[in-house]
Backbone as XML, in Angstrom:
<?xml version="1.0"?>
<chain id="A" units="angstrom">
  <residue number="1" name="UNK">
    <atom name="N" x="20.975" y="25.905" z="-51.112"/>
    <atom name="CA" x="20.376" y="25.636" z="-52.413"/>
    <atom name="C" x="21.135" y="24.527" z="-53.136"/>
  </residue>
  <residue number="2" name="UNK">
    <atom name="N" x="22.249" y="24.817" z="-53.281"/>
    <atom name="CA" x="23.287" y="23.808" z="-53.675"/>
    <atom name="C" x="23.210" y="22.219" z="-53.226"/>
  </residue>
  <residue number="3" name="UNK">
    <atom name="N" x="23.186" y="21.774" z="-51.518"/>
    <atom name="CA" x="22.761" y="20.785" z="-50.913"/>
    <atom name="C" x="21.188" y="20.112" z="-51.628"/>
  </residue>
  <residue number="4" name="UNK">
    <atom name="N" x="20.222" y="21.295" z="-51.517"/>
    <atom name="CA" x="19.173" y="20.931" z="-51.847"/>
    <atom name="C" x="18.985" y="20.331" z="-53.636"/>
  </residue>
  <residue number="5" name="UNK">
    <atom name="N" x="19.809" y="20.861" z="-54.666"/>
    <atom name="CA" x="19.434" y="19.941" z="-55.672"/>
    <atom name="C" x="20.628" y="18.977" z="-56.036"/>
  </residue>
  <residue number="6" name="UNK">
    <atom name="N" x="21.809" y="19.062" z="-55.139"/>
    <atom name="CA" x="22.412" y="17.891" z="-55.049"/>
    <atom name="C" x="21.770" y="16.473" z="-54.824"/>
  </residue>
  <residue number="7" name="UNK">
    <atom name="N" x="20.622" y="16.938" z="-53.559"/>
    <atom name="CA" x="19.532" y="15.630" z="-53.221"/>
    <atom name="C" x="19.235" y="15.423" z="-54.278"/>
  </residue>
  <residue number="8" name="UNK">
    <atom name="N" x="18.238" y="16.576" z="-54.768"/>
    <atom name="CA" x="17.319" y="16.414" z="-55.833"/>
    <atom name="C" x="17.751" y="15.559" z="-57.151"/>
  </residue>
  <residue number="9" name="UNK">
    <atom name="N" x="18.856" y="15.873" z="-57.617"/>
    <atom name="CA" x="19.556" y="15.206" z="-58.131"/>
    <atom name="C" x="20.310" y="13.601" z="-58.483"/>
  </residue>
  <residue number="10" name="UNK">
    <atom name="N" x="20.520" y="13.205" z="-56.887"/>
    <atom name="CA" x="20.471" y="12.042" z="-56.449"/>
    <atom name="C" x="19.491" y="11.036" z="-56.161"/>
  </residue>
  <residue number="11" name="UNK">
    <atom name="N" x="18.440" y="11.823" z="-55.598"/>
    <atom name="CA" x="17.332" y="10.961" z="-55.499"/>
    <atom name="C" x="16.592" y="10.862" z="-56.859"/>
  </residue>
  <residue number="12" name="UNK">
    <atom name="N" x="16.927" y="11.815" z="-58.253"/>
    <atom name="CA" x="16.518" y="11.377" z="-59.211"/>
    <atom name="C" x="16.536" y="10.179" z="-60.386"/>
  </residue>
  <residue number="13" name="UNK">
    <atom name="N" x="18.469" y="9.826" z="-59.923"/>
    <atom name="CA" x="19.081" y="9.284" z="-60.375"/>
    <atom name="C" x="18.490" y="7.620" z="-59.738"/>
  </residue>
  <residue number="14" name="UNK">
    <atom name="N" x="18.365" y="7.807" z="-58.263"/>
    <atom name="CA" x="17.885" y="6.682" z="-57.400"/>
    <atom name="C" x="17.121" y="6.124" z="-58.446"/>
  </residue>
  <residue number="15" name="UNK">
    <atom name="N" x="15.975" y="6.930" z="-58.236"/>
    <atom name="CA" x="14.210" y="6.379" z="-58.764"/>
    <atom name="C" x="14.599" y="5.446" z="-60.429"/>
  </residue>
  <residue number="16" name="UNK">
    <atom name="N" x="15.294" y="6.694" z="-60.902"/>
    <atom name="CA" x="15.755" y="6.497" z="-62.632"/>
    <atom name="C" x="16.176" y="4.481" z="-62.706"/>
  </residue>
  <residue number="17" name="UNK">
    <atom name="N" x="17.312" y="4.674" z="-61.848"/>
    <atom name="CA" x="18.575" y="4.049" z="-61.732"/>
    <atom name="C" x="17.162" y="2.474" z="-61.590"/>
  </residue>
  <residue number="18" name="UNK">
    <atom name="N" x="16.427" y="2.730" z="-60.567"/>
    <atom name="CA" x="16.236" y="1.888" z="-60.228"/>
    <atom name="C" x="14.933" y="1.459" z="-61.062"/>
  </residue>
  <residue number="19" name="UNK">
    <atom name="N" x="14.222" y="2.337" z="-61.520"/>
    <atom name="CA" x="13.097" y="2.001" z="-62.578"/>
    <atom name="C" x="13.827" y="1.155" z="-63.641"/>
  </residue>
  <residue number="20" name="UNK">
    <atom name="N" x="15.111" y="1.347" z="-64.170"/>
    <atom name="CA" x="15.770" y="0.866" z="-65.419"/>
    <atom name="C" x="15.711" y="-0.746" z="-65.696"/>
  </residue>
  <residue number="21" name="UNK">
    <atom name="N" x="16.414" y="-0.763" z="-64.139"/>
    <atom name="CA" x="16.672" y="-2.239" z="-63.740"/>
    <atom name="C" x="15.496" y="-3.178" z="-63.999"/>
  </residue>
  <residue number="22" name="UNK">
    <atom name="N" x="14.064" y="-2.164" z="-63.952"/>
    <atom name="CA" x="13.204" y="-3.534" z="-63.773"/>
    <atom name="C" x="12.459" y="-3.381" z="-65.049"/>
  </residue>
  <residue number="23" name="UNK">
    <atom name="N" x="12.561" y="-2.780" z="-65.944"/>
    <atom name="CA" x="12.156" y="-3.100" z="-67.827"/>
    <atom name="C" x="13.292" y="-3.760" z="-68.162"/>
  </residue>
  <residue number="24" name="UNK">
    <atom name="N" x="13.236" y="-4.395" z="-69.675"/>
    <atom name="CA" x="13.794" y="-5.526" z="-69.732"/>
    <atom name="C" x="14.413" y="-4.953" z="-71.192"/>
  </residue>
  <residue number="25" name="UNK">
    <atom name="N" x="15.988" y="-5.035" z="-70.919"/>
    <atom name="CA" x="16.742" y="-4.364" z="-72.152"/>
    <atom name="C" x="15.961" y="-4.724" z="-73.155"/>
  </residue>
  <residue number="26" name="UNK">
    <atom name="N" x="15.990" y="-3.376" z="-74.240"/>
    <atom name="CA" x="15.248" y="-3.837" z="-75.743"/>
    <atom name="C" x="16.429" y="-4.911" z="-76.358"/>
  </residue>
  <residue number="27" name="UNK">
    <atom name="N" x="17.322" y="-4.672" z="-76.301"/>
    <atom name="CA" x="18.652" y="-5.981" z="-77.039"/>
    <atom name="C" x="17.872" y="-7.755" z="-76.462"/>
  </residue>
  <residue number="28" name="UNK">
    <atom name="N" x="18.400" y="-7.056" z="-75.481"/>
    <atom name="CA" x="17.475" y="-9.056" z="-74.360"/>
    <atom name="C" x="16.437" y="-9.063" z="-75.199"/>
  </residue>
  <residue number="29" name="UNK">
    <atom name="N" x="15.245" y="-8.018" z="-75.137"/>
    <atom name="CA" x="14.150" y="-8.560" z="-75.603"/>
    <atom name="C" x="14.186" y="-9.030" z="-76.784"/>
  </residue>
  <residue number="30" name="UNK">
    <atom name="N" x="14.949" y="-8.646" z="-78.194"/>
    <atom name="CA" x="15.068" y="-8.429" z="-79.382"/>
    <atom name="C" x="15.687" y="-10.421" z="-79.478"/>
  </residue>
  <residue number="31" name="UNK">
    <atom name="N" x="16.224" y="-10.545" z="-78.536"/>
    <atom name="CA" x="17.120" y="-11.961" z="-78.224"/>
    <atom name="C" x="15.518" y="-13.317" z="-78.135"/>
  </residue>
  <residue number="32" name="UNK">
    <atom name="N" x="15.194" y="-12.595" z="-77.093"/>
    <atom name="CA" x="13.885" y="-13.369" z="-76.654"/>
    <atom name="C" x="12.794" y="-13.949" z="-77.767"/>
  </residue>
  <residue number="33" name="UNK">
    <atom name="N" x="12.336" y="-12.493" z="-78.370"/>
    <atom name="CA" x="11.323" y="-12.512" z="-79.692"/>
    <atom name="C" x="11.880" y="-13.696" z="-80.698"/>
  </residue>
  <residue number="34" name="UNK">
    <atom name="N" x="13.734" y="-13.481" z="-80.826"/>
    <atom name="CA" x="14.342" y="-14.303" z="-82.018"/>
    <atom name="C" x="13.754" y="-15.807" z="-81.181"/>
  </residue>
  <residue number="35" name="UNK">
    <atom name="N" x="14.068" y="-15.990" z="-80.059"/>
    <atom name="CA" x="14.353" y="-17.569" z="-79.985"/>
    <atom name="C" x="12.863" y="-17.894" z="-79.788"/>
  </residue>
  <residue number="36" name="UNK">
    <atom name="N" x="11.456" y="-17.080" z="-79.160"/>
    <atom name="CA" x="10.238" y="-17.942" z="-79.622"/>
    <atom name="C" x="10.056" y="-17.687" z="-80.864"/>
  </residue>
  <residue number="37" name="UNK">
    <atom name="N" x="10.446" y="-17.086" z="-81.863"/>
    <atom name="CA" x="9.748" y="-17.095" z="-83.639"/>
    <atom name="C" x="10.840" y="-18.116" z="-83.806"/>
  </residue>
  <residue number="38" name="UNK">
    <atom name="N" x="12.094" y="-18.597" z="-83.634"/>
    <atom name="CA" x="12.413" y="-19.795" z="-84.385"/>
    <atom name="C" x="11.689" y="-20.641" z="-83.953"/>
  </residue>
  <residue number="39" name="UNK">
    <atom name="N" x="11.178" y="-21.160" z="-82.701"/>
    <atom name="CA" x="10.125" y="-22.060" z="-82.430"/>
    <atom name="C" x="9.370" y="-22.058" z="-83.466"/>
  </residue>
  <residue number="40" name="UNK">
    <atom name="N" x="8.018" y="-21.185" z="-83.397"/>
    <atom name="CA" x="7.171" y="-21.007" z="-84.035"/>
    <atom name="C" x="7.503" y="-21.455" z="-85.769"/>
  </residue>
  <residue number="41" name="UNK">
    <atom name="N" x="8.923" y="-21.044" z="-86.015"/>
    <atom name="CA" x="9.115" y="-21.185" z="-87.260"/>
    <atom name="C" x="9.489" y="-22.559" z="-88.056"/>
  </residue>
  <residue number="42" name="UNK">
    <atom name="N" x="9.504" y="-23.683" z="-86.424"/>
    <atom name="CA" x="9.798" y="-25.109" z="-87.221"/>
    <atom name="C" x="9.136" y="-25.534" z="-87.948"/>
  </residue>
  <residue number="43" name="UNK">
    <atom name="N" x="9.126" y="-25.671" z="-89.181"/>
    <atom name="CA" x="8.044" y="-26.446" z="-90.021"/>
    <atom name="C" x="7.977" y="-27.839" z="-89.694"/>
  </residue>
  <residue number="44" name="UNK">
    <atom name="N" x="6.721" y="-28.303" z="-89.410"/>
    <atom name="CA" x="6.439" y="-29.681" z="-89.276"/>
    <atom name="C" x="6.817" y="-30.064" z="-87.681"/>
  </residue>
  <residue number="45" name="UNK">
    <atom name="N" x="7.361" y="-29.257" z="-87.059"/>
    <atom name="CA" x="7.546" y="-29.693" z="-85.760"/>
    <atom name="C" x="6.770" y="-29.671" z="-84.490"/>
  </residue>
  <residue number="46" name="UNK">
    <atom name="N" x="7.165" y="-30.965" z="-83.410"/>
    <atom name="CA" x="5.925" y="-30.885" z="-82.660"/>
    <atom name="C" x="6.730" y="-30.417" z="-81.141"/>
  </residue>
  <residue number="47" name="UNK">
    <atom name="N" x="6.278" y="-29.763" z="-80.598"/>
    <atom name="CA" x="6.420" y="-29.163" z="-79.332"/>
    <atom name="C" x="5.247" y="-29.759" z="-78.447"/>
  </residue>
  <residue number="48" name="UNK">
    <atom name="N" x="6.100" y="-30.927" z="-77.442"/>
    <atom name="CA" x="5.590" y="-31.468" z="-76.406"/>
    <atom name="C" x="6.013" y="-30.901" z="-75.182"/>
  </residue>
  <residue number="49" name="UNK">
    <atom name="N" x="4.803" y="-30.725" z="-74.383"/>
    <atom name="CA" x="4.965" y="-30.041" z="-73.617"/>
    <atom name="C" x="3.576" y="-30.747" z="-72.227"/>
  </residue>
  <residue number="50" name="UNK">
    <atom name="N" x="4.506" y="-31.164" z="-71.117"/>
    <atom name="CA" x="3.557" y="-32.025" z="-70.096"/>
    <atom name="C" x="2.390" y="-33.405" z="-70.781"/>
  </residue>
  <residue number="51" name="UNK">
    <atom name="N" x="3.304" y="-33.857" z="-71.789"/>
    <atom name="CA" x="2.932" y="-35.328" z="-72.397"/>
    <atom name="C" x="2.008" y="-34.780" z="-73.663"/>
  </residue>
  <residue number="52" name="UNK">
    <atom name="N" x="1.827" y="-33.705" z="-73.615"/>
    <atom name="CA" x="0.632" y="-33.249" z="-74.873"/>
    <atom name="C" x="1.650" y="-32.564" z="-76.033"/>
  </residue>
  <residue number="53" name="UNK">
    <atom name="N" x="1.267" y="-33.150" z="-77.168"/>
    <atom name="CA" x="1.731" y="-32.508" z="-78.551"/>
    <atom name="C" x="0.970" y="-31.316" z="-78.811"/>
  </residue>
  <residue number="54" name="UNK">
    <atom name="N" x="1.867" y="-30.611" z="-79.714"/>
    <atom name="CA" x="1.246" y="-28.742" z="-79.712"/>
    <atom name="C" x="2.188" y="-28.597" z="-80.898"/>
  </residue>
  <residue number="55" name="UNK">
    <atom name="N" x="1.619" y="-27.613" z="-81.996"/>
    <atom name="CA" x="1.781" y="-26.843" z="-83.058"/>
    <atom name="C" x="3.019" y="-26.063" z="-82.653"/>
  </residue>
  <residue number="56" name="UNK">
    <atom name="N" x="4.327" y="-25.970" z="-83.585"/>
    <atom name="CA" x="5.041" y="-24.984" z="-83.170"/>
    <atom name="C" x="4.431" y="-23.434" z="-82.602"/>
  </residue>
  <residue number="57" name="UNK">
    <atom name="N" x="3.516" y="-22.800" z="-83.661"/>
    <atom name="CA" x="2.591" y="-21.723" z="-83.398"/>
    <atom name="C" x="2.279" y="-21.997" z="-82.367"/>
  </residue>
  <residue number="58" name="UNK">
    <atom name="N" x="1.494" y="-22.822" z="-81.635"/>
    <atom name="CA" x="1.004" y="-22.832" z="-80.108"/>
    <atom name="C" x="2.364" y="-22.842" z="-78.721"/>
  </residue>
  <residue number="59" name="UNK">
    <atom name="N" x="3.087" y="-23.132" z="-79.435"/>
    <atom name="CA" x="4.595" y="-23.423" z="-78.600"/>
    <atom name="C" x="4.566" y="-21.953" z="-78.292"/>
  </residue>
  <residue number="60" name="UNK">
    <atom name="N" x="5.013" y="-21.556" z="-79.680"/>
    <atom name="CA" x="5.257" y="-20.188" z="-79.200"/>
    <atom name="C" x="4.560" y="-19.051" z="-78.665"/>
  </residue>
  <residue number="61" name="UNK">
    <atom name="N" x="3.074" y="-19.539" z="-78.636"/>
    <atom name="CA" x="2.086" y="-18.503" z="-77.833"/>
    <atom name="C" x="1.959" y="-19.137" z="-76.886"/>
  </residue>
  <residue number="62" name="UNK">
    <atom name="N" x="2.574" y="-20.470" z="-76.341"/>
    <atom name="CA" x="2.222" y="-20.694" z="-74.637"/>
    <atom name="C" x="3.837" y="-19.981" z="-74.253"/>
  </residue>
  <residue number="63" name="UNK">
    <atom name="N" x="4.961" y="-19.771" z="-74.711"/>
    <atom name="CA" x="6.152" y="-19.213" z="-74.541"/>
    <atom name="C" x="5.882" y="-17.590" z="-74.445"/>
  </residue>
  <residue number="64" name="UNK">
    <atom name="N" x="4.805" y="-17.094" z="-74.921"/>
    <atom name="CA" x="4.864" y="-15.526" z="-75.158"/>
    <atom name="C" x="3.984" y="-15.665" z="-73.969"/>
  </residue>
  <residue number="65" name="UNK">
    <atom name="N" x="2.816" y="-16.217" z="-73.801"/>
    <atom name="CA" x="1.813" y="-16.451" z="-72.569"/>
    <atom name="C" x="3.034" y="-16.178" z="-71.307"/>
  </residue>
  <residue number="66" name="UNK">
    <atom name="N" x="3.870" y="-17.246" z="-70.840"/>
    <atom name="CA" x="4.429" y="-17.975" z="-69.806"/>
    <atom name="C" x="5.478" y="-16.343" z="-69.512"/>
  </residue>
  <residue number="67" name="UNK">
    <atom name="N" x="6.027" y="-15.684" z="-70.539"/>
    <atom name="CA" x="6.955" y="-13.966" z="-70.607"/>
    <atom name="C" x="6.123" y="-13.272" z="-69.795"/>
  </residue>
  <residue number="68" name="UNK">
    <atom name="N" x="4.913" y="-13.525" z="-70.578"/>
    <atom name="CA" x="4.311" y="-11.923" z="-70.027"/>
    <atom name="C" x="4.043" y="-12.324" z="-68.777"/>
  </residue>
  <residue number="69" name="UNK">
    <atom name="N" x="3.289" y="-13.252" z="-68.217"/>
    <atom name="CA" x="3.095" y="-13.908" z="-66.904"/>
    <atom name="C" x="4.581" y="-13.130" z="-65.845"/>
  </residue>
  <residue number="70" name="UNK">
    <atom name="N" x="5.386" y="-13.679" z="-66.427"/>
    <atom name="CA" x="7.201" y="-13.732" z="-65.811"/>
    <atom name="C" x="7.238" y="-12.188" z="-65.412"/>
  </residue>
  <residue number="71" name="UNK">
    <atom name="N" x="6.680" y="-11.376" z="-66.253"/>
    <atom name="CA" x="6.537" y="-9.599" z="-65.977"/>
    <atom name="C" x="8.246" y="-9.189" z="-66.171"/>
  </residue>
  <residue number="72" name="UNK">
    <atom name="N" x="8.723" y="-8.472" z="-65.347"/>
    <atom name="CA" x="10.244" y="-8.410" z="-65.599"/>
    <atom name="C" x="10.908" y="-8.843" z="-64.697"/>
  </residue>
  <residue number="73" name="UNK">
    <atom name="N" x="10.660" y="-10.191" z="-64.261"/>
    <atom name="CA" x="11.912" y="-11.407" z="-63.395"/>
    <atom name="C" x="12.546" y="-11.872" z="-64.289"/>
  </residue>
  <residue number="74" name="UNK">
    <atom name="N" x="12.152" y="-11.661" z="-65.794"/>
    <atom name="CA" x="13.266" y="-12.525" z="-66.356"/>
    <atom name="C" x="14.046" y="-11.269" z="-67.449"/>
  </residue>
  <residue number="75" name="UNK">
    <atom name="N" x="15.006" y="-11.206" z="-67.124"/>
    <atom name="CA" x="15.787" y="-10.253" z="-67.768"/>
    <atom name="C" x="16.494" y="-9.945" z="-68.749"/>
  </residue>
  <residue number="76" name="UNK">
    <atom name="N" x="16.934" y="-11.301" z="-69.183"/>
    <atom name="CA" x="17.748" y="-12.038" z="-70.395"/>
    <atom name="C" x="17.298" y="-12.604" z="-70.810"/>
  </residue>
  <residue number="77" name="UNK">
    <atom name="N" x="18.092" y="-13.426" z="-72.356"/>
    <atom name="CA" x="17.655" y="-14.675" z="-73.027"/>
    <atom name="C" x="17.867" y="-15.180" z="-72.168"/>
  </residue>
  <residue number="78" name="UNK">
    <atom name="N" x="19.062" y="-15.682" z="-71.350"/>
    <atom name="CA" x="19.462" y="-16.671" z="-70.730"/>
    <atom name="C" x="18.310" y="-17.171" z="-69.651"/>
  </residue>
  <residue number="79" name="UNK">
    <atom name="N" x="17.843" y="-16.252" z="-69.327"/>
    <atom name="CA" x="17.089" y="-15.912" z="-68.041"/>
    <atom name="C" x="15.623" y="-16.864" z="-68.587"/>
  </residue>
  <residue number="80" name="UNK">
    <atom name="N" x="15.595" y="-16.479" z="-69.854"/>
    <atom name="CA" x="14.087" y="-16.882" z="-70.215"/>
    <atom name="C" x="14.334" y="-18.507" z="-70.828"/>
  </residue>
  <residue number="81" name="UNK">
    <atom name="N" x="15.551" y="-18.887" z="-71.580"/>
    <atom name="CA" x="15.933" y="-20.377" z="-71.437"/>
    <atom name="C" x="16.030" y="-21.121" z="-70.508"/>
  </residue>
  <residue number="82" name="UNK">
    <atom name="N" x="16.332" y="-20.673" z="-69.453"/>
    <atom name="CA" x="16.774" y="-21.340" z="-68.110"/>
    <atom name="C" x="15.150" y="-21.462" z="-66.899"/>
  </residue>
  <residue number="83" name="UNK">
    <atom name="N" x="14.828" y="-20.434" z="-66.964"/>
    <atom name="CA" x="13.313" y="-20.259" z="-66.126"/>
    <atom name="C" x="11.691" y="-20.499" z="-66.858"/>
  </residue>
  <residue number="84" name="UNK">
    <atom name="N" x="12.288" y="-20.361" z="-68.434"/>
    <atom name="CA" x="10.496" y="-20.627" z="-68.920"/>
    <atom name="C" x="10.620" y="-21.104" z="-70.057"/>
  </residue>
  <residue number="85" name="UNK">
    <atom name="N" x="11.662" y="-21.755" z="-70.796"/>
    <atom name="CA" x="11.654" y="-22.025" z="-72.263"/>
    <atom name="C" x="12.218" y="-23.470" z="-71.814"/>
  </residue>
  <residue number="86" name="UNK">
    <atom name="N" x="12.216" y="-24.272" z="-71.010"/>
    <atom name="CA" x="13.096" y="-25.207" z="-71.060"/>
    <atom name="C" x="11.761" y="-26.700" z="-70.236"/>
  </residue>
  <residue number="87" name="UNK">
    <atom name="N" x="11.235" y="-26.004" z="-69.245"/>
    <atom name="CA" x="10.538" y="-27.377" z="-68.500"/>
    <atom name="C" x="9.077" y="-26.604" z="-67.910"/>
  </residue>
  <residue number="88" name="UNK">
    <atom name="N" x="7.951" y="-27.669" z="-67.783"/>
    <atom name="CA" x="6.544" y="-27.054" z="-66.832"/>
    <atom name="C" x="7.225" y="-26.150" z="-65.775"/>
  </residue>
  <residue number="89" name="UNK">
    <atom name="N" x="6.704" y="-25.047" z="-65.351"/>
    <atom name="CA" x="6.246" y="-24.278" z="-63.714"/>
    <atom name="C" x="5.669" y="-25.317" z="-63.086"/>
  </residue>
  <residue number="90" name="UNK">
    <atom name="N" x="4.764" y="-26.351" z="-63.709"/>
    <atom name="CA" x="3.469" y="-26.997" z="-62.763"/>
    <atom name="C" x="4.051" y="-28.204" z="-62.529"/>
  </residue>
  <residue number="91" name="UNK">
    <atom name="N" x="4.556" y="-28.832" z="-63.686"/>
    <atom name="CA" x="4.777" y="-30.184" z="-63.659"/>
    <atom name="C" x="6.389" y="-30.948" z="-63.634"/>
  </residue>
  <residue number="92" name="UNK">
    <atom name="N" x="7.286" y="-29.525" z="-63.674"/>
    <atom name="CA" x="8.854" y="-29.859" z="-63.399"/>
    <atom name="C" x="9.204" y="-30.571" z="-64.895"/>
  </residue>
  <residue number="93" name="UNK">
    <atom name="N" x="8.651" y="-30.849" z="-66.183"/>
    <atom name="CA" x="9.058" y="-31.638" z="-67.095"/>
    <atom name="C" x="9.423" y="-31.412" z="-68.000"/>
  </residue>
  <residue number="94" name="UNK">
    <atom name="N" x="10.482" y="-31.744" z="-68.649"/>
    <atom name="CA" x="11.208" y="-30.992" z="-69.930"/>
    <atom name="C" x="10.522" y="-31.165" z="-70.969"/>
  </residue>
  <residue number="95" name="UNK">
    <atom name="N" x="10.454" y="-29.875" z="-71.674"/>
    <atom name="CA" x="9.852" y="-29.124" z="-72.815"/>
    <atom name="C" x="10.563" y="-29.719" z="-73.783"/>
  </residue>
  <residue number="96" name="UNK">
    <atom name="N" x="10.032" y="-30.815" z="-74.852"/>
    <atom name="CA" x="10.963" y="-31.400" z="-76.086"/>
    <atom name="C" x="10.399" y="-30.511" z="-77.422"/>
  </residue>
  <residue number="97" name="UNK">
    <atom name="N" x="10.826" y="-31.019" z="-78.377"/>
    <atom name="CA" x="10.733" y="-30.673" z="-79.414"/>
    <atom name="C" x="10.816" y="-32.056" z="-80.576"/>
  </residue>
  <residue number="98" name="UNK">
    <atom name="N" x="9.891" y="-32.246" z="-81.285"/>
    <atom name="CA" x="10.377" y="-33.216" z="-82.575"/>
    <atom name="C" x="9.671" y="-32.890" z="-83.594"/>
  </residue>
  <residue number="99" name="UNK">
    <atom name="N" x="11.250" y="-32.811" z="-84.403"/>
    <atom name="CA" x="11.801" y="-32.036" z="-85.834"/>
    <atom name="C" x="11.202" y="-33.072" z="-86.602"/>
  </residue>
  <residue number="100" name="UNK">
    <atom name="N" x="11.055" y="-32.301" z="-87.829"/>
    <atom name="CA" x="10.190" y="-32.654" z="-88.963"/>
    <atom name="C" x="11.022" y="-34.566" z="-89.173"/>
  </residue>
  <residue number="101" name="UNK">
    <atom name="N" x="12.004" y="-34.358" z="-88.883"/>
    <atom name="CA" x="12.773" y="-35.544" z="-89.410"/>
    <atom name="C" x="12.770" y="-36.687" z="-88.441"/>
  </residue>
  <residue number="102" name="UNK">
    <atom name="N" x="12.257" y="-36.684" z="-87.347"/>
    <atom name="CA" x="11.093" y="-37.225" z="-86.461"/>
    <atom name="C" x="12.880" y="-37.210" z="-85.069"/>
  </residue>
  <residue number="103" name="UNK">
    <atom name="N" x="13.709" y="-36.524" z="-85.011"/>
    <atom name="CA" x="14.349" y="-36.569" z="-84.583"/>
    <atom name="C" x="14.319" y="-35.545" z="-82.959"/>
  </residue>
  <residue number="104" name="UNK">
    <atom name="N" x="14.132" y="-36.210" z="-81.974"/>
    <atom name="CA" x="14.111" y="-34.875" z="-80.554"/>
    <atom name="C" x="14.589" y="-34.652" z="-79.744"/>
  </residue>
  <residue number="105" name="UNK">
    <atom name="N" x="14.534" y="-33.046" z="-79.533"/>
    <atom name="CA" x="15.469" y="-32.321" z="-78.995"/>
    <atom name="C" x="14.793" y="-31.945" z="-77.961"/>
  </residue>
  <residue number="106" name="UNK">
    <atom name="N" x="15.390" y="-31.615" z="-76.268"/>
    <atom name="CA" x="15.123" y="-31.037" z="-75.504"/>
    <atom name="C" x="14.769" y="-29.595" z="-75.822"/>
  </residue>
  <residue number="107" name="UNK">
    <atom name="N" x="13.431" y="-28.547" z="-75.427"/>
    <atom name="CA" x="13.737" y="-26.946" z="-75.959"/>
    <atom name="C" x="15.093" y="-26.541" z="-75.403"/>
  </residue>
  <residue number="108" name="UNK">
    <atom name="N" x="15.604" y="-27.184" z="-74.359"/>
    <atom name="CA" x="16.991" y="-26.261" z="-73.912"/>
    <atom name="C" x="17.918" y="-25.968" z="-74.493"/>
  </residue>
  <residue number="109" name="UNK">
    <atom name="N" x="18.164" y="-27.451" z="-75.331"/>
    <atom name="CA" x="19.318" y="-27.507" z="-76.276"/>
    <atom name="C" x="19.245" y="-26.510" z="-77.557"/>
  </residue>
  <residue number="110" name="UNK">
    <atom name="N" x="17.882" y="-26.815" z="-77.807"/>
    <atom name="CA" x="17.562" y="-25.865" z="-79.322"/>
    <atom name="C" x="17.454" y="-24.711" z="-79.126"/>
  </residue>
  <residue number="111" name="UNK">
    <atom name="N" x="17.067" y="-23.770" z="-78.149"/>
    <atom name="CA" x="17.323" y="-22.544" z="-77.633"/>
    <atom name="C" x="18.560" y="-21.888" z="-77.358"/>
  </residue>
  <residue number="112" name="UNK">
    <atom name="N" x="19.227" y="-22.804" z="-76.813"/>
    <atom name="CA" x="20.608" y="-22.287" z="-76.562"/>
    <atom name="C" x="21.473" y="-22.728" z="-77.605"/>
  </residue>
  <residue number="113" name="UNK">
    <atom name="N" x="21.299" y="-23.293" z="-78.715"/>
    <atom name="CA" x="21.623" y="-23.190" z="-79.916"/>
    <atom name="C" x="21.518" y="-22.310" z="-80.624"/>
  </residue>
  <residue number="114" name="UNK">
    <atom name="N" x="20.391" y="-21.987" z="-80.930"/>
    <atom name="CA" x="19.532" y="-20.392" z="-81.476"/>
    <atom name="C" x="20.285" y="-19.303" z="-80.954"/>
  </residue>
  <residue number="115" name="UNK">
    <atom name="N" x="20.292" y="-19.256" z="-79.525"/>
    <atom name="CA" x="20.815" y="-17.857" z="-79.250"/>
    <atom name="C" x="22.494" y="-17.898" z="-79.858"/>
  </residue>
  <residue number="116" name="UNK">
    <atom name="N" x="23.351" y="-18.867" z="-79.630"/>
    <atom name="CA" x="24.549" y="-18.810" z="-79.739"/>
    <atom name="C" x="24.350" y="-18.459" z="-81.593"/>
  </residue>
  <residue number="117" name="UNK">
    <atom name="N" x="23.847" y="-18.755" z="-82.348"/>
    <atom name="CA" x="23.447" y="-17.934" z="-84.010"/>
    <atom name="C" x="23.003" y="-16.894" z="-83.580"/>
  </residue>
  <residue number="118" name="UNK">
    <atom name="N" x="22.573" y="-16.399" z="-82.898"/>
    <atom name="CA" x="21.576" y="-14.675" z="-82.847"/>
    <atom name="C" x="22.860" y="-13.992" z="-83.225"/>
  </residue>
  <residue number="119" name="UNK">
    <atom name="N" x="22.583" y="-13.222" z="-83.890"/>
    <atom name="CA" x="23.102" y="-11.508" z="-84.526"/>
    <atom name="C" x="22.205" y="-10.382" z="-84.797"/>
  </residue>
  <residue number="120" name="UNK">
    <atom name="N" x="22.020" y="-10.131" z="-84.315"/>
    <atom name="CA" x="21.216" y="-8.647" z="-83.899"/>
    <atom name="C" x="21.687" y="-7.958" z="-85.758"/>
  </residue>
  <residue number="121" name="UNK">
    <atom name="N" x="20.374" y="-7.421" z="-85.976"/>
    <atom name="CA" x="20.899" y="-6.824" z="-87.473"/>
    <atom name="C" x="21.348" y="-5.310" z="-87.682"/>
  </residue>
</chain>
């Protein structure tokens, strides 16, 4: 009996252990949400993306689009700067940004700016 929910036990932990791994920490996510709403939140800024200009708002719903697509391969902020916030899937080309002050930034730089300010409240 003992043997038997020792398994039971272990193989619960397995399934657990291993279901965990593939949802995506609420902290990460909480990280993620911050860095597409500062997008979204540039006033006046244009988010180019594969030679076409786009509304911060649209930035950030082709960024929430491109997550959910990702499912849980991407695990982190880092994960989501580095694999979907930064250049095309289709076209290999970096994702800019130009600030109201007509000044532009790669998204990589401004993302990984953002996160290094994140403080969780």
């Amino acid at each position: 009996m003992k043997t038997f929910l020792t398994s039971l036990l272990l193989g619960f932990l397995l399934v657990c252990g291993t279901s965990a791994l593939a949802v995506r920490h609420d902290t990460e996510q909480k990280k993620i949400d911050y860095l597409i709403t500062s997008i979204q939140a540039l006033d006046g800024a244009t988010f180019i993306r594969n030679g076409s200009e786009h509304t911060a708002v649209k930035a950030a719903e082709h960024l929430r689009r491109k997550l959910g697509n990702a499912g849980d391969r991407i695990q982190t902020a880092g994960q989501f700067i580095d694999e979907l916030g930064t250049q095309s899937s289709m076209s290999g080309e970096k994702y800019r940004i130009r600030l109201k002050d007509g000044r532009v930034l790669e998204s990589a730089q401004f993302l990984r700016e953002k996160l290094a300010q994140y403080r969780p409240e």
